[in-house]
FIVO-455312 format. One record per residue: x, z, y of N, C-alpha, C in turn; residue in one letter. Coordinates in steps of 0.02 Angstrom, whole numbers, plus 50000, padded with zeros to 5 digits. Layout:
N
XZYXZYXZYA ...
***
This chain:
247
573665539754603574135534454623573845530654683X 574175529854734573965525954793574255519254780X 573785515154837574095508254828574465505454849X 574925500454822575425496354869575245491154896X 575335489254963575045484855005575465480855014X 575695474255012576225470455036576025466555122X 576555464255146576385463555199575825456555224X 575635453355163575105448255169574375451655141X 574485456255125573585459055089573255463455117X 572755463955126572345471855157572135474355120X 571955480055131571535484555086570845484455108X 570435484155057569795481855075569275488055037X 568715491655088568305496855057567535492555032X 567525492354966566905491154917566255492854943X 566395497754977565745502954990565245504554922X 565655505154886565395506354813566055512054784X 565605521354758566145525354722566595525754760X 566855523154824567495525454834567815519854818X 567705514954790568305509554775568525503854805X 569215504054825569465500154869569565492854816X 569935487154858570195480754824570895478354880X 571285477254820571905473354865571485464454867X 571745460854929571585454854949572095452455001X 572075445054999572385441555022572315439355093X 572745439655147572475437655216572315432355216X 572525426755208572165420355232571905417255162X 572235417455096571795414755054571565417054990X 571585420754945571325423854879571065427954899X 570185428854917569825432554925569055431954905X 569015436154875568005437554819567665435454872X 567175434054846566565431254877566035434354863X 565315432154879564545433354861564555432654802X 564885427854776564755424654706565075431354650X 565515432554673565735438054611565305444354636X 565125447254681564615452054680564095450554642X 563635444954661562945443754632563305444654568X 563665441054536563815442854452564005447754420X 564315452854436564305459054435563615464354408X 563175461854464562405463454450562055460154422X 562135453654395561835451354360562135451554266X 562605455554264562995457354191562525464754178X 562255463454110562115468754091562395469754022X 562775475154027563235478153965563215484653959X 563265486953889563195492553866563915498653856X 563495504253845564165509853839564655507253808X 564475505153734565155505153698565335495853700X 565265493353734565245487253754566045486753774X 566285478753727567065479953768566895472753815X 567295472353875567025466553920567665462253918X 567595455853931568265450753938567985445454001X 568335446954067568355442654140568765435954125X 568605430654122569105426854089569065423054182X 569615421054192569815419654261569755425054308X 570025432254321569855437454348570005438554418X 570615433454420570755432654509570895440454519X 570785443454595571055449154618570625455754580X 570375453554522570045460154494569455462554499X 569025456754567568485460654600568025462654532X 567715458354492567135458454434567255464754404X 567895465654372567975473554328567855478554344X 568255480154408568125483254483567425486454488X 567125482054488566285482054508565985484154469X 566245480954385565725485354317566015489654305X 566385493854354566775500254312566295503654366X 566035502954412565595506754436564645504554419X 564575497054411564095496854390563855497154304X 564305500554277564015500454201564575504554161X 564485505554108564595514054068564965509154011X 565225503054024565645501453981566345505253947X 566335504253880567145507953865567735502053880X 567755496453901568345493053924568195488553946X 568625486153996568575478354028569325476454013X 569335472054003570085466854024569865459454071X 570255460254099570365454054136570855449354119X 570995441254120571435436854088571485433054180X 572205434554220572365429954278572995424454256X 572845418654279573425414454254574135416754291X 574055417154358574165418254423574765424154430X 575315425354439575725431454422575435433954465X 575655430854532575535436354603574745439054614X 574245433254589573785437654579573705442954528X 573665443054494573755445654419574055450754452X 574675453154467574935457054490574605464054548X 574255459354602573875462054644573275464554610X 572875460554566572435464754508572625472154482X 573215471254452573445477454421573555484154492X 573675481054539573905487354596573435488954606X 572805485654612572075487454648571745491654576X 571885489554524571465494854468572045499954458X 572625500254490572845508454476572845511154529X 572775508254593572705512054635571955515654676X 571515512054607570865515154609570715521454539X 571385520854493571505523454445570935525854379X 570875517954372570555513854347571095512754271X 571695512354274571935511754235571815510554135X 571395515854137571195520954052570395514954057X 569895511754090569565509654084569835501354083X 570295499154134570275490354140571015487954131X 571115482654089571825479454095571645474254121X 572295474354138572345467054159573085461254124X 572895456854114573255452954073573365444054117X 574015445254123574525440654134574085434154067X 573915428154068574115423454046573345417054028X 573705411054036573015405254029572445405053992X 571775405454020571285404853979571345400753895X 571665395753932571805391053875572115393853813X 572535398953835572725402053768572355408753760X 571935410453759571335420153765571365418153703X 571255413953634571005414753575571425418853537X 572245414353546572795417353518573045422553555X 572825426853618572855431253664572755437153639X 571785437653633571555442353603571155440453522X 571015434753506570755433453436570185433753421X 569915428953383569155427553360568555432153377X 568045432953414567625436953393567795443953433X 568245446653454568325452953499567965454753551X 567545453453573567485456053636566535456853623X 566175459153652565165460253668565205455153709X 565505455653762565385452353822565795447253879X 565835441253878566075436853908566055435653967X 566245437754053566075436154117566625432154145X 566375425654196566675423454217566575419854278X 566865416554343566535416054382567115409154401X 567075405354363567585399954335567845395254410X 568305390354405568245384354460567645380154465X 567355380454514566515375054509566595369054528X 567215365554561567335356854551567775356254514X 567475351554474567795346954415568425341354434X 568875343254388569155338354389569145329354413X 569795330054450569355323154491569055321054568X 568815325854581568555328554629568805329554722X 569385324354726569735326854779570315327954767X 571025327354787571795328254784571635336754800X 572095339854772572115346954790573085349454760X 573285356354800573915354954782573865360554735X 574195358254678574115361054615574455372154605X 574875371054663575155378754669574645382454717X 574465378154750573695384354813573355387254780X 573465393854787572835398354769572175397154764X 572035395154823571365391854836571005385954790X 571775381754766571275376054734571355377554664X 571755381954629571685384454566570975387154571X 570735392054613570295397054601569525392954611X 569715386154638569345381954665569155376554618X 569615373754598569525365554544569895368954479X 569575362654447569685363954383570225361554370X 570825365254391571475363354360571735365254310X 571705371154282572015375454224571495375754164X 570935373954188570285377054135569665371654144X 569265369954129568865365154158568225368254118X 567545366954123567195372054118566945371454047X 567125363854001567055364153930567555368353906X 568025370653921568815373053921568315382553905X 568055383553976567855389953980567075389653925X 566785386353924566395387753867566485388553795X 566905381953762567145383453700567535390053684X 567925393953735568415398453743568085404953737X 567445405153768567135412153780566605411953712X 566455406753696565935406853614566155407853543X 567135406853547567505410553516567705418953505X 567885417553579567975425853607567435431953572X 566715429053580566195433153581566185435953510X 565855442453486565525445553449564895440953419X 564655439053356564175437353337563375442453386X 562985437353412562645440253463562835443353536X 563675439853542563895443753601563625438053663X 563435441453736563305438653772563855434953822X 563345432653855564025428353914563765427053987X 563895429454035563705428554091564165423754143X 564135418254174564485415954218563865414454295X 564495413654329563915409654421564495404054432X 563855397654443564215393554447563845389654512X 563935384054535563475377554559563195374354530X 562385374954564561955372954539561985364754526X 562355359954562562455352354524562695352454476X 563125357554437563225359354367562835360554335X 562255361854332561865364654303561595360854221X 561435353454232561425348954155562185351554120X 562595352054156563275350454125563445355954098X 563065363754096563275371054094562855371554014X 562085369654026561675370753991561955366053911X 562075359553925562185356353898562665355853821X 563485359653876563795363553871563895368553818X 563545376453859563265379253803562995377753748X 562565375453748562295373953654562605370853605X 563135366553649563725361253592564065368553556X 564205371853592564655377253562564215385653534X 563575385053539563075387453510563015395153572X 563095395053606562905398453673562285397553680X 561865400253684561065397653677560955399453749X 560745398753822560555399253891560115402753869X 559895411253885559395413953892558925416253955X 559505415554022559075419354051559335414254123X 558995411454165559325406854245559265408554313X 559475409154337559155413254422559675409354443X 558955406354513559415402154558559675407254620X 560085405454660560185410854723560145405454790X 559695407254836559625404854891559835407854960X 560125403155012560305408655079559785410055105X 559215408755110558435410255121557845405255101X 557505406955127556885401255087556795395755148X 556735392455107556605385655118557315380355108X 557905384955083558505383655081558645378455021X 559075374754998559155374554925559765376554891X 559705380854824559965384754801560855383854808X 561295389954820561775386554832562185389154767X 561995395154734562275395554657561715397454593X 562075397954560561675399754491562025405754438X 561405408754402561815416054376561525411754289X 561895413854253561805410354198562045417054144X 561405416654101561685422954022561675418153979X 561925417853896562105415153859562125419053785X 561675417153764561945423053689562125419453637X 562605421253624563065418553542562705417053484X 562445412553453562045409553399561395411753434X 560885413753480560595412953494559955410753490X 559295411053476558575406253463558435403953557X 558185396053527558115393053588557545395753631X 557435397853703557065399453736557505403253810X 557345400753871557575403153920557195405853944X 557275410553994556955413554049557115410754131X 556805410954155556845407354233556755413354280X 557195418554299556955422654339556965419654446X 556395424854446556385422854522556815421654559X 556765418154606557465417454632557545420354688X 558385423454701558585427854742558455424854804X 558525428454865558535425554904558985431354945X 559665429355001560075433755011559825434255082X 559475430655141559365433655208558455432455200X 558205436655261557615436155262557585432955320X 556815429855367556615425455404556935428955441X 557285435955469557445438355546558405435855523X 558605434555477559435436755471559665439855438X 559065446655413559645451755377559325451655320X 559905456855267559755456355199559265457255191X 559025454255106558515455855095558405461255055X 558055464255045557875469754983558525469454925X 558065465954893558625464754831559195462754848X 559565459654888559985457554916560605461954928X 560085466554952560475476454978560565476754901X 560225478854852560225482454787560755477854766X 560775470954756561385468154722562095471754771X 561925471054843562655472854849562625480754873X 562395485154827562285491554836562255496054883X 561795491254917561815495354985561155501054987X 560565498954928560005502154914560005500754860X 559765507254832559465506554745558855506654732X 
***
């Protein structure tokens, strides 16, 4: 099945498998932030995955080539996105591996139900409510502020969702960071593992990759932190490997 393009979206090459993405000309379009998370999800074969805010699909997209999962679903509030999700995973025919699902985080419990899923990813709105007038129908500021979901909203939501011992990966901003950690443990998400991401060194961090395991024993890990350009400009090592340019 090929894809349908409308006259506001391009088709965009992954440089990953062969897999393309529908996107938006001037505004609903992935970022660094949903790549780095992508690579920073580690899930297993029989692992089922749940994208909770999935936007144009990029995250599923990505673990259907980075990992041997048996399903992803995605949850977009968004028709027209939501919509463009679904064209981009059949027209990568993707279909038999990822759904995608029409409807508000706020309701995923009564969606899909208690306990379903290994694995929780999400790459949520990072300003809070409050934060600035924004117009409530823009793409941009849904995908942007916390209008539909707010990030106690996305924590309580995904510690339901989860499998006893199921994990949870989000990237957020790092001034969030008391408020994530915090967060988590009210709802028994235990923070296991933190990596800051920097645009180079001497920089200060401009996101954060965060794991989470469901009832959990307390103890984090602090991994090194990324760093995406080197002193000349270009990627760095790992930088390439997150966005698969080297393995």
């Amino acid at each position: 099945m090929g894809f349908v393009v409308l006259p506001d979206e391009t088709l965009e090459d992954l440089q990953l498998n062969g897999l393309f993405i529908l996107q938006k000309k001037d505004s609903f379009r992935f970022g660094m932030d949903a790549v780095l998370l992508s690579s920073f999800v580690t899930a297993k074969k029989n692992h089922s995955v749940l994208d909770l805010g999935t936007g144009t699909g990029i995250i599923p997209i990505l673990l259907s080539a980075k990992t041997e999962v048996r399903k992803i679903t995605g949850l977009e509030i968004q028709s027209e996105i939501a919509d463009m999700a679904q064209r981009s995973v059949d027209g990568n025919n993707l279909g038999s591996l990822i759904d995608i699902v029409k409807g508000d985080i706020r309701q995923a419990i009564s969606i899909f139900g208690r306990g379903s899923y290994d694995v929780v990813v999400t790459n949520p709105p990072y300003i809070s409510n409050g934060s600035g007038l924004v117009n409530p129908v823009d793409t941009k500021a849904i995908s942007r502020h916390e209008i539909y979901c707010t990030l106690d909203d996305i924590l309580k939501i995904s510690a339901a969702l989860l499998k006893p011992k199921g994990e949870f990966f989000m990237v957020h901003r790092p001034e969030r960071l008391t408020d994530i950690l915090e967060g988590m443990r009210k709802v028994n998400l235990e923070p296991k593992i933190l990596r800051l991401v920097c645009a180079r060194a001497g920089k200060e961090p401009s996101l954060i990759l965060v794991k989470g395991l469901k009832n959990g024993n307390p103890g984090i890990k602090i991994l090194p932190v990324l760093f995406i350009y080197d002193e000349n400009g270009d990627y760095t090592k790992e930088a390439r490997i997150q966005y698969s340019m080297d393995k």
